[in-house]
N, C-alpha and C positions, 0 to 999 in steps of 0.2 A: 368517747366510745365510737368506734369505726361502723360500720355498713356489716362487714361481715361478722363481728362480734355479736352482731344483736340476734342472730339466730340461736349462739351460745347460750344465753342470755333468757330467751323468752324459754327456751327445754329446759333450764334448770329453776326457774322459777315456776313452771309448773308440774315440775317435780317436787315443790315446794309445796306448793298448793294441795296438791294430793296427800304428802305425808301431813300435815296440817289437819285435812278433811279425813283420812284416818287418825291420826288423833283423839278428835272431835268424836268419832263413831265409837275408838274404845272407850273413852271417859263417858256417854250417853251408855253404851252397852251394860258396862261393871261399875262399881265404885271400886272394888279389891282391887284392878289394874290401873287406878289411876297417875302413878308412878311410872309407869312407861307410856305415858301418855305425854305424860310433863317433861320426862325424858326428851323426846321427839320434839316437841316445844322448844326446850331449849338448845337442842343440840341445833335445828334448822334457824332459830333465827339467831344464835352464835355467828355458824354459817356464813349467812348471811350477813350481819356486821361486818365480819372479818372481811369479806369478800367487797363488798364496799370500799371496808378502808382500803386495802390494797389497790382496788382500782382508782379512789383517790389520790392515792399517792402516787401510782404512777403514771396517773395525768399529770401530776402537778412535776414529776421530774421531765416528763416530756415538755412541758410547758419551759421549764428552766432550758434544759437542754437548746429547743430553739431560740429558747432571746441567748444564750451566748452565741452560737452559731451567725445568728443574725446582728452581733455586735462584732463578731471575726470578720463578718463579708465585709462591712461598710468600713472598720478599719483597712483592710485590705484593698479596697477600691479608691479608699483616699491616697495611701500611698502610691500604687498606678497609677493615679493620675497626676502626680506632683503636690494637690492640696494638703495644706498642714491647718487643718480646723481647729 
């Protein structure tokens, strides 16, 4: 995760936080609404899974991405120089 991401990052997790603690306040309020309580439950930490795996994965293509890049240069450098490694 980069520097400027993490402002992304901290407002939507505490947008999290919030639908969460309403949640919490309609399930203590009603019993009869606790259905859209669990709703909210799972829709946010779905959400969140999903938002997770996606940013796993696209560290991890980034991650790939530079080791080929980084196996293009160093081929590329041996051959400008004459070396046959």
């Amino acid at each position: 995760m980069e520097i400027t991401e993490v402002r992304t990052w901290v407002i939507f997790y505490l947008i999290s936080f919030v639908v969460l603690l309403a949640a919490t306040f309609i399930t203590t309020q009603s019993g009869s609404q606790l259905w859209i309580s669990l709703t909210l439950i799972i829709v946010v930490v779905g959400v969140n899974f999903y938002l997770l795996f996606s940013e796993l994965k696209r560290h991890q293509a980034r991650k790939a991405f530079i080791h080929r890049m980084s196996q293009f240069e160093e081929t590329e450098t041996d051959v400008e120089t004459g070396y046959l490694w």
